[in-house]
Backbone as CSV, one residue per row, in Angstrom:
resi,resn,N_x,N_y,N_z,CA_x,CA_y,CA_z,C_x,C_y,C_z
1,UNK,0.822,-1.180,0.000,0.000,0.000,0.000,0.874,1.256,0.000
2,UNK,1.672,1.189,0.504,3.010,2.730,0.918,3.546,2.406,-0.010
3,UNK,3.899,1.503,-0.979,4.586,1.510,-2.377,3.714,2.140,-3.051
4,UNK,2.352,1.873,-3.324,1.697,2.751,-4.201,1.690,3.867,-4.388
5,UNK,1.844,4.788,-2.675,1.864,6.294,-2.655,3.410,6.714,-3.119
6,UNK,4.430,5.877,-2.634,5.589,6.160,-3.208,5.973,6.333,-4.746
7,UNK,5.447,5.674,-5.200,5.151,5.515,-6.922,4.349,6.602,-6.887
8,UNK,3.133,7.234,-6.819,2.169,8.217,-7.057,3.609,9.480,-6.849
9,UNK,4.349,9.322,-5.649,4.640,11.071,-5.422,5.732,11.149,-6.622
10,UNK,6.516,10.002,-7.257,7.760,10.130,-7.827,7.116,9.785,-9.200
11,UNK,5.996,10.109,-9.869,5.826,10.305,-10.929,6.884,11.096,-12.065
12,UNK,7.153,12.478,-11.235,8.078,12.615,-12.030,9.771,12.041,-12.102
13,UNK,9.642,11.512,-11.535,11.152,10.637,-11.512,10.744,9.646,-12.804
14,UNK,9.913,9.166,-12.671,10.231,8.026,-13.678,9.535,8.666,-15.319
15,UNK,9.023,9.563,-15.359,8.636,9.865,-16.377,10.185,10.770,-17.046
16,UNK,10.914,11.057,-16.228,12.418,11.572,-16.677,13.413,10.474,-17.219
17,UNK,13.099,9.180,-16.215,14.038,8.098,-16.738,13.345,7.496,-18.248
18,UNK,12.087,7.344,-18.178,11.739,6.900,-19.228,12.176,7.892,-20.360
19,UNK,11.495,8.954,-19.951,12.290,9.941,-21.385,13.784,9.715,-21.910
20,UNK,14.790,9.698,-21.247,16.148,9.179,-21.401,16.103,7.925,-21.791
21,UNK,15.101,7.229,-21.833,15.229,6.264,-22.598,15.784,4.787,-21.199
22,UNK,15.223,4.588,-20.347,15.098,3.433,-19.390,14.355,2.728,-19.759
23,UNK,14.135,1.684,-20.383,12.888,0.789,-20.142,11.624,0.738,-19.218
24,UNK,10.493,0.693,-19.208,9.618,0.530,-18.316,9.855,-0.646,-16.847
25,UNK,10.456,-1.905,-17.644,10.630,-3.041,-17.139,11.636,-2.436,-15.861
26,UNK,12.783,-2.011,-16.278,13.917,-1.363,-15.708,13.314,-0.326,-14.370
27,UNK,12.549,0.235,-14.645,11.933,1.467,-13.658,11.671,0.364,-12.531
28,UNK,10.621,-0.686,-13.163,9.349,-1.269,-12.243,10.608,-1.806,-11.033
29,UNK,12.048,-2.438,-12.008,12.797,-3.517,-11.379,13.226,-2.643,-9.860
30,UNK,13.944,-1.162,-10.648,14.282,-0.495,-9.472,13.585,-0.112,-8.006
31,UNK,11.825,-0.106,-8.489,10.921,0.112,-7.578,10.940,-1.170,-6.684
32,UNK,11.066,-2.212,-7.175,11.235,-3.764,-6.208,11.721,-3.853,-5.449
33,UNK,13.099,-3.459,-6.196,14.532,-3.707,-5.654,14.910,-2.879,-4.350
34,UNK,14.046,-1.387,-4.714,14.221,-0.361,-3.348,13.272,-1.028,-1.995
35,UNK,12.143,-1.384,-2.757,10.821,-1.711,-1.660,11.008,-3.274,-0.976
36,UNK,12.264,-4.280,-1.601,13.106,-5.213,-0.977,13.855,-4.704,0.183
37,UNK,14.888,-3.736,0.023,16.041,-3.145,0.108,15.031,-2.431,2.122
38,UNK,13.885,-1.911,1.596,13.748,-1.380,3.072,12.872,-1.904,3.594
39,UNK,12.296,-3.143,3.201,11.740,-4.379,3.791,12.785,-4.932,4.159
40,UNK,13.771,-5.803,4.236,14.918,-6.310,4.805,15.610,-5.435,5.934
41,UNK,15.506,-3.971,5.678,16.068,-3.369,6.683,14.904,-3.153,8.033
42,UNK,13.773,-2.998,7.640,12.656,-2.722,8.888,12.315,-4.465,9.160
43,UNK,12.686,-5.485,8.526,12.623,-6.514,9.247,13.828,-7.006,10.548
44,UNK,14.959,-6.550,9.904,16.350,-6.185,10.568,16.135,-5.753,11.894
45,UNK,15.865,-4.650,11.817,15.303,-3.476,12.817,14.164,-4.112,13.761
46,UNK,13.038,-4.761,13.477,12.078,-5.208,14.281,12.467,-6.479,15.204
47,UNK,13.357,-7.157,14.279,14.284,-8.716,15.364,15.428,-8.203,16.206
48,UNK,15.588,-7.262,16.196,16.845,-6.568,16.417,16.174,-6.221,17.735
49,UNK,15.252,-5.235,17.561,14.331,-4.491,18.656,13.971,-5.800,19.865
50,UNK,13.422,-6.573,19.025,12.657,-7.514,19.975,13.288,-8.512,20.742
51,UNK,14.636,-8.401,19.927,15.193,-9.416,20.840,15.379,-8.892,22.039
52,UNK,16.337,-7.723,21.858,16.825,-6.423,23.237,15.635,-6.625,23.839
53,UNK,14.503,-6.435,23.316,12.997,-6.081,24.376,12.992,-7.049,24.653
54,UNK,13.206,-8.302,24.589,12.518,-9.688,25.652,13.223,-9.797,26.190
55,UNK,14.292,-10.067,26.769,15.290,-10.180,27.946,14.463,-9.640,29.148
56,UNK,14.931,-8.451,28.905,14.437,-7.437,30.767,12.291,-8.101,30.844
57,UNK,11.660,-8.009,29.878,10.156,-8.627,29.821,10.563,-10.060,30.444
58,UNK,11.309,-10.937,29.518,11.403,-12.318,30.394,11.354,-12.590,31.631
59,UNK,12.544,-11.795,32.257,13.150,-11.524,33.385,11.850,-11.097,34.366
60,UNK,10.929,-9.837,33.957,9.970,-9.352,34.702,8.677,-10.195,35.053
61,UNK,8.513,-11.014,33.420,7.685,-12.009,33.815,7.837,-13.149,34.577
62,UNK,9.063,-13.556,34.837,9.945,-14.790,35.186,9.470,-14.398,36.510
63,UNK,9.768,-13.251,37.467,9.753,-12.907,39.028,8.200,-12.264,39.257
64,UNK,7.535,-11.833,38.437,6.040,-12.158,38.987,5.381,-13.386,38.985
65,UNK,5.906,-14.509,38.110,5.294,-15.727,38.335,6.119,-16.350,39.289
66,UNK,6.776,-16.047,40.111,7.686,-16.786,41.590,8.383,-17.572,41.090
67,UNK,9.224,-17.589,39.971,10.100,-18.666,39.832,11.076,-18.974,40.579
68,UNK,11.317,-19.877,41.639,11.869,-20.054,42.280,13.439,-19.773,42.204
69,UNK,14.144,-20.267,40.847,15.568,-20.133,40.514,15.881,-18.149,40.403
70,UNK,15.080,-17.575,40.076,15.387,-16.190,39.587,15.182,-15.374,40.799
71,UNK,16.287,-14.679,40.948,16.838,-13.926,41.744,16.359,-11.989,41.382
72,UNK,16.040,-10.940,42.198,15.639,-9.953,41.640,16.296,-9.369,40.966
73,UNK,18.079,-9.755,40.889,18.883,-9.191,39.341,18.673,-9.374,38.252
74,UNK,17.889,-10.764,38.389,18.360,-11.942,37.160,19.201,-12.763,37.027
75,UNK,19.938,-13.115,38.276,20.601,-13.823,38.445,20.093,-15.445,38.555
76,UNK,20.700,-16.333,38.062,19.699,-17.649,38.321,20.672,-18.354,39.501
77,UNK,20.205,-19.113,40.509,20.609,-19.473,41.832,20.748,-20.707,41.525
78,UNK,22.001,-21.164,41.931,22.278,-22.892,41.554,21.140,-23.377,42.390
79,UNK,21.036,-24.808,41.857,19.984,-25.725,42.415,21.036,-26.337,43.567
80,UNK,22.196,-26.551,43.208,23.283,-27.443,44.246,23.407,-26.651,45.280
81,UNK,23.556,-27.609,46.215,23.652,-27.093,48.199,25.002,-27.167,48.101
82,UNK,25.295,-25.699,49.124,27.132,-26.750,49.181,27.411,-27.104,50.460
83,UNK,28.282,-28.079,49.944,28.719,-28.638,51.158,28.510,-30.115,50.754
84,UNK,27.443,-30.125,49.560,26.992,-31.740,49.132,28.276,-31.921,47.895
85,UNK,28.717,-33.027,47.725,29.059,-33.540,46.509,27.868,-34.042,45.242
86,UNK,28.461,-33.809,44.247,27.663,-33.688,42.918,27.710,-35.094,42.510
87,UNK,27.174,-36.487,41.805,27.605,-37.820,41.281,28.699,-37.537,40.826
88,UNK,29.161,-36.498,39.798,30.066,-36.338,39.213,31.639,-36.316,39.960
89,UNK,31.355,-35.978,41.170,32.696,-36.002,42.446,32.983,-37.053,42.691
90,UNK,31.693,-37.706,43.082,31.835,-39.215,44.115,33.019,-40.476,43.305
């Protein structure tokens, strides 16, 4: 839909390339190629965002549901007691 208006405002852009003699095909390719070009980047941008954003959310949701292991840093608290040996010692 925002490609369409983008095409509507740059009418005169492409009615200049065509005059110089661009192909039609050639115009349409460049319009793809741009509307690829910042689809890949605002998909970039949105995994990018969301990853950073779920951490500290995890974390917040993690200590309102009482998870026992999570600590109010975020620190996770060994399950091992010490003072016990692990199978792996014995």
């Amino acid at each position: 839909m925002l490609n369409l208006f983008n095409i509507r405002e740059r009418k005169y852009e492409v009615g200049v390339l065509t005059a110089i003699g661009v192909k039609k095909v050639k115009v349409a390719a460049q319009f793809a190629i741009e509307l690829l070009i910042v689809t890949m980047c605002g998909i970039a941008l949105g995994v990018a965002g969301g990853a950073v954003a779920s951490v500290p959310v995890s974390n917040q949701l993690r200590l309102l549901a009482g998870d026992p292991d999570r600590q109010p840093g975020g620190a996770v608290r060994s399950r091992r007691r010490h003072g016990r040996r692990s199978r792996q010692q014995l």
